[in-house]
C-alpha positions as a Markdown table, in Angstrom:
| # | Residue | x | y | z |
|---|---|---|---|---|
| 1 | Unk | 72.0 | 74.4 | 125.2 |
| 2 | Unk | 71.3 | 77.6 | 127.3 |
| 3 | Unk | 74.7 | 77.5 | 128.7 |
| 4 | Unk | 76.1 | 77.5 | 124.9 |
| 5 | Unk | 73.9 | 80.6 | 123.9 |
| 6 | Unk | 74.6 | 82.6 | 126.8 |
| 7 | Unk | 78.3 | 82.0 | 126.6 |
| 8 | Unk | 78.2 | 82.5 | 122.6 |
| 9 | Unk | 76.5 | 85.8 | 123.7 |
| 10 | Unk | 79.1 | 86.9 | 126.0 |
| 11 | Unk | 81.9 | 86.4 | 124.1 |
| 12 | Unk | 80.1 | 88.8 | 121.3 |
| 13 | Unk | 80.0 | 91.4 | 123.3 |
| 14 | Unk | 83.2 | 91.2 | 124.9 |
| 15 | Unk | 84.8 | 90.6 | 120.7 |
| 16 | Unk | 82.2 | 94.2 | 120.4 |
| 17 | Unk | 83.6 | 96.4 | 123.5 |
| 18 | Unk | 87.1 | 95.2 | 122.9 |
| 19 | Unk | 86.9 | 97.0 | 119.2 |
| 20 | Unk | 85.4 | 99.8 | 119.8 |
| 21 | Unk | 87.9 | 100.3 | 122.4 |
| 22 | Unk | 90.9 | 99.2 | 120.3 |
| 23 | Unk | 89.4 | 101.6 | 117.4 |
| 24 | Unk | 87.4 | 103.9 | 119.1 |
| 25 | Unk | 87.7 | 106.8 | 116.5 |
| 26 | Unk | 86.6 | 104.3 | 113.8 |
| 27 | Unk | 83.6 | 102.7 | 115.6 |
| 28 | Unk | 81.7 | 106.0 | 117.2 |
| 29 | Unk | 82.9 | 108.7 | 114.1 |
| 30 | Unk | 80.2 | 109.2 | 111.7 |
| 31 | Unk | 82.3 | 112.3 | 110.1 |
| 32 | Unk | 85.3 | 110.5 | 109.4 |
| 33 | Unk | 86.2 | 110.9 | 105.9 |
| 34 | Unk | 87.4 | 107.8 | 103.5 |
| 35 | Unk | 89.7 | 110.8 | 101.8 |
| 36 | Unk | 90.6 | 114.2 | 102.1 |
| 37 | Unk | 91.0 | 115.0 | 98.4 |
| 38 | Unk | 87.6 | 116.2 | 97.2 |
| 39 | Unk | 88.8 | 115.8 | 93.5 |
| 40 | Unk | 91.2 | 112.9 | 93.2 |
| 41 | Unk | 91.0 | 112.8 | 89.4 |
| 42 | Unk | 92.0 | 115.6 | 87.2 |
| 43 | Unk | 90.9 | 115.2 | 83.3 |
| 44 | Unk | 92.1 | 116.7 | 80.4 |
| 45 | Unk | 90.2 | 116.1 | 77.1 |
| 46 | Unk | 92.4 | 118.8 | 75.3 |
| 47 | Unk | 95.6 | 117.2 | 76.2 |
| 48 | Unk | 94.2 | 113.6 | 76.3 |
| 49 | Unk | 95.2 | 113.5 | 80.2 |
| 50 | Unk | 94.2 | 111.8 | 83.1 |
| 51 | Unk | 95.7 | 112.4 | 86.4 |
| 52 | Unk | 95.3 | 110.8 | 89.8 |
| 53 | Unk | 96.3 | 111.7 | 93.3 |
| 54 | Unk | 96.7 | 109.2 | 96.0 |
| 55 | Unk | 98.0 | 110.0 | 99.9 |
| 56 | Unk | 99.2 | 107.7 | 102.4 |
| 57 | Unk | 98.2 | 107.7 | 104.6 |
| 58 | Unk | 94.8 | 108.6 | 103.6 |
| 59 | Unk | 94.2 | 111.1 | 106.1 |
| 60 | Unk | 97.2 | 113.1 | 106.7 |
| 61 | Unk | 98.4 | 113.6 | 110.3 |
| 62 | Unk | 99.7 | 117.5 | 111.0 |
| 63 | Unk | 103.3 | 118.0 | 111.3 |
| 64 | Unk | 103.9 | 114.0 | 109.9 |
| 65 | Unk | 104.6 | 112.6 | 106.4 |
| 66 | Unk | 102.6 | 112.3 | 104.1 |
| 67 | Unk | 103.3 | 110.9 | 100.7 |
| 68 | Unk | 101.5 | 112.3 | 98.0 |
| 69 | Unk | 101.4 | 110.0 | 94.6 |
| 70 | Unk | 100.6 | 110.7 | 91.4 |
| 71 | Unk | 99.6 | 108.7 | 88.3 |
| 72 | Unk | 99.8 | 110.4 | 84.5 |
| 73 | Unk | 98.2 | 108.8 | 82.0 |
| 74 | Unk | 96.9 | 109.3 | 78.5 |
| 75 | Unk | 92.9 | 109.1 | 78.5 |
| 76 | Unk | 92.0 | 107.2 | 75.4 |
| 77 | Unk | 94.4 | 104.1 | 76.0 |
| 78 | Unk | 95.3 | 104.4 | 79.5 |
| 79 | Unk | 99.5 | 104.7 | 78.9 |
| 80 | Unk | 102.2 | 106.8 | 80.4 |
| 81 | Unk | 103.0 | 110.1 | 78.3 |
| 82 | Unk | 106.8 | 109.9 | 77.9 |
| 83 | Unk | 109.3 | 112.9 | 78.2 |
| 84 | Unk | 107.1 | 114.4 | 81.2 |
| 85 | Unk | 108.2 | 116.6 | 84.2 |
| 86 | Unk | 106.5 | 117.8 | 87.1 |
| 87 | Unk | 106.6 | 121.0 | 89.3 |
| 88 | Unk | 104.2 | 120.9 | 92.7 |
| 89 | Unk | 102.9 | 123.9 | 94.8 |
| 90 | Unk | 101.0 | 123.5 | 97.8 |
| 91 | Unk | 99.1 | 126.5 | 98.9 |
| 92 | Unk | 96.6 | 126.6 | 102.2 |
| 93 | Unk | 94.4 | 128.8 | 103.5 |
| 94 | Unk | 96.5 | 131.4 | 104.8 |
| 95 | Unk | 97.7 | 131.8 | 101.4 |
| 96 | Unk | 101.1 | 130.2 | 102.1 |
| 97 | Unk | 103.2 | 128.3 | 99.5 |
| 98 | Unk | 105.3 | 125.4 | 99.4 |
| 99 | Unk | 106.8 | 124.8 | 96.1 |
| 100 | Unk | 109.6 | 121.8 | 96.8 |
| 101 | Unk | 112.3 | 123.7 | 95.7 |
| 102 | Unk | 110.7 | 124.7 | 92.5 |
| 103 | Unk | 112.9 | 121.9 | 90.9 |
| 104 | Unk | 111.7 | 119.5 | 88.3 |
| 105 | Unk | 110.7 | 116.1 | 89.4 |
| 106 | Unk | 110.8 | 113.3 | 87.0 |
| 107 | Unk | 107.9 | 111.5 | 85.7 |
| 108 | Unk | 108.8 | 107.7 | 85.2 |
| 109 | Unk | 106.2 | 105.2 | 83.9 |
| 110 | Unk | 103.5 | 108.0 | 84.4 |
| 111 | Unk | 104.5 | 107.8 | 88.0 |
| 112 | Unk | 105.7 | 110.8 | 90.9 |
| 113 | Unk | 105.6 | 111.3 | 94.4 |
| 114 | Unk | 106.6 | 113.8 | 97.1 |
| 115 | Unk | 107.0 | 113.8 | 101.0 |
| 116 | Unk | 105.1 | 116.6 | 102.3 |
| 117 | Unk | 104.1 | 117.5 | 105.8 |
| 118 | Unk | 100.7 | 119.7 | 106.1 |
| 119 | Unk | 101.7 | 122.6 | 108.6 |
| 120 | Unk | 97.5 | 122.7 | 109.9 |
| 121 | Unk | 94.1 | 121.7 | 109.1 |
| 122 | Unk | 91.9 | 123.3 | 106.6 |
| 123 | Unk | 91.8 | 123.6 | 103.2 |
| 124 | Unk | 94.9 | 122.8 | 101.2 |
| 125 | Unk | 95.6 | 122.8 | 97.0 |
| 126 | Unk | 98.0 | 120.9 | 95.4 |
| 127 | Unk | 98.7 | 122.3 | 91.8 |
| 128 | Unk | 101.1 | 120.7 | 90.0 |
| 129 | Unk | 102.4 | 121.5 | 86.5 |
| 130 | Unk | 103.2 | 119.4 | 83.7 |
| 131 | Unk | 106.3 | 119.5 | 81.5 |
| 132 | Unk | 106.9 | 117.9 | 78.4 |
| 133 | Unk | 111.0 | 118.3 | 78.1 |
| 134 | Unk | 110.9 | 121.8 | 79.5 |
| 135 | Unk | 107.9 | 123.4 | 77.5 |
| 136 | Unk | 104.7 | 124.1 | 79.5 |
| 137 | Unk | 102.5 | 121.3 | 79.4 |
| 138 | Unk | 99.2 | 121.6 | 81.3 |
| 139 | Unk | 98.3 | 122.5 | 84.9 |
| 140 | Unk | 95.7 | 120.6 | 86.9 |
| 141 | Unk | 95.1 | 120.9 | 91.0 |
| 142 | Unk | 93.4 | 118.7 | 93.5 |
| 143 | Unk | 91.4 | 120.1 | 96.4 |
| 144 | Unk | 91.7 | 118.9 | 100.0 |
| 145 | Unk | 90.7 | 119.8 | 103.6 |
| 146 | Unk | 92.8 | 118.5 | 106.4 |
| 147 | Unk | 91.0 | 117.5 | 109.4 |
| 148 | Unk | 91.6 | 119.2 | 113.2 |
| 149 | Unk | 93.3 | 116.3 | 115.0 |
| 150 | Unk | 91.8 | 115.2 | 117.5 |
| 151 | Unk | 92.7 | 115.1 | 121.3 |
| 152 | Unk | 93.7 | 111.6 | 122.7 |
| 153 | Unk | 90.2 | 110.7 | 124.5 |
| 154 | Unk | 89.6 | 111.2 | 128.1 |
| 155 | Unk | 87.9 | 107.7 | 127.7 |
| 156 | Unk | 91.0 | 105.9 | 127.3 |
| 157 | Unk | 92.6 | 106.1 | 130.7 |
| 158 | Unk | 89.6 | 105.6 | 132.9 |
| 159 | Unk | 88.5 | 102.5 | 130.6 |
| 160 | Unk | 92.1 | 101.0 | 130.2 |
| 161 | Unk | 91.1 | 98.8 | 133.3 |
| 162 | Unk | 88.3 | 97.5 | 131.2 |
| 163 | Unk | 89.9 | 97.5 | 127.8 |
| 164 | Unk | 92.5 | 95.2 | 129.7 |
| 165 | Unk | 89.9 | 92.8 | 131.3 |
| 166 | Unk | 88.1 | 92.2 | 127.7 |
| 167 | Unk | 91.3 | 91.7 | 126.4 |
| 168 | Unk | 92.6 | 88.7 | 128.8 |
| 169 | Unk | 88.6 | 87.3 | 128.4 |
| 170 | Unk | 89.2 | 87.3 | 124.7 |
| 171 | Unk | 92.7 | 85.7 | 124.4 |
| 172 | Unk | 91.0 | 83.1 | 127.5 |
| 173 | Unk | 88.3 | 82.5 | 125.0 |
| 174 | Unk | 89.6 | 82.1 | 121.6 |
């Protein structure tokens, strides 16, 4: 029976270092955000609005897509306005625009999204206007801050011996 707890014991703390070595930023990071939109709901009472914002992936990687969705619906029965249009602006904190060809982007189903690729960290805004036909319709923006990405750790080579041991001991194991 001793046998039987010690090995149960190993093989937990092999199946432990194994992940946090296989997801290292994941395991140690206690500032790693769920999202990078501080405000991913915009509401309109006036214009009976609600608006969402959605990224994947979640946290944007610099200089790498990022798909920014957007959801449009009415607030008091939750259904897509119809005949709606959509400019979007992205500013930062250098005061720098990116305004996707200031074209008009349709709205189907209450449904949008752009590719975008975030240039650095900090703090970003995406304002986006709202066109019913072509007449003005409302403006809403959603706040986010980018994170500094961070360097590959220094960690990963000299462990890579180890990560590689854990790993054969697990597949041996399971």
């Amino acid at each position: 029976m001793q046998y039987y707890e010690n090995m149960m014991k190993t093989i937990s703390i092999f199946s432990l270092m194994v992940t946090c070595f296989d997801y290292p930023l994941q395991v140690f990071s206690k500032t790693h955000p769920d999202s990078v939109v501080k405000n991913d709901s915009w509401i309109s009472a006036r214009n009976n609005l609600n608006i969402t914002i959605n990224l994947t992936p979640i946290i944007p990687i610099i200089d790498e897509n990022t798909k920014l969705s957007f959801k449009v619906l009415s607030l008091n029965d939750s259904m897509p306005i119809k005949d709606l249009r959509a400019k979007i602006t992205i500013t930062d904190h250098d005061g720098r625009l990116y305004k996707f060809e200031n074209k008009f982007l349709p709205v189907t189903n209450g449904h949008f999204s752009v590719d975008y690729m975030f240039p650095d960290d900090g703090e970003h805004r995406v304002i986006l206007q709202l066109y019913q036909n072509t007449t003005p319709f409302t403006v809403s923006s959603f706040d986010m801050f980018i994170p500094h990405p961070s360097p590959p750790a220094q960690l990963d080579s000299l462990a890579s011996p180890f990560v590689e041991l854990f790993k054969s001991l697990s597949q041996i194991l399971r």
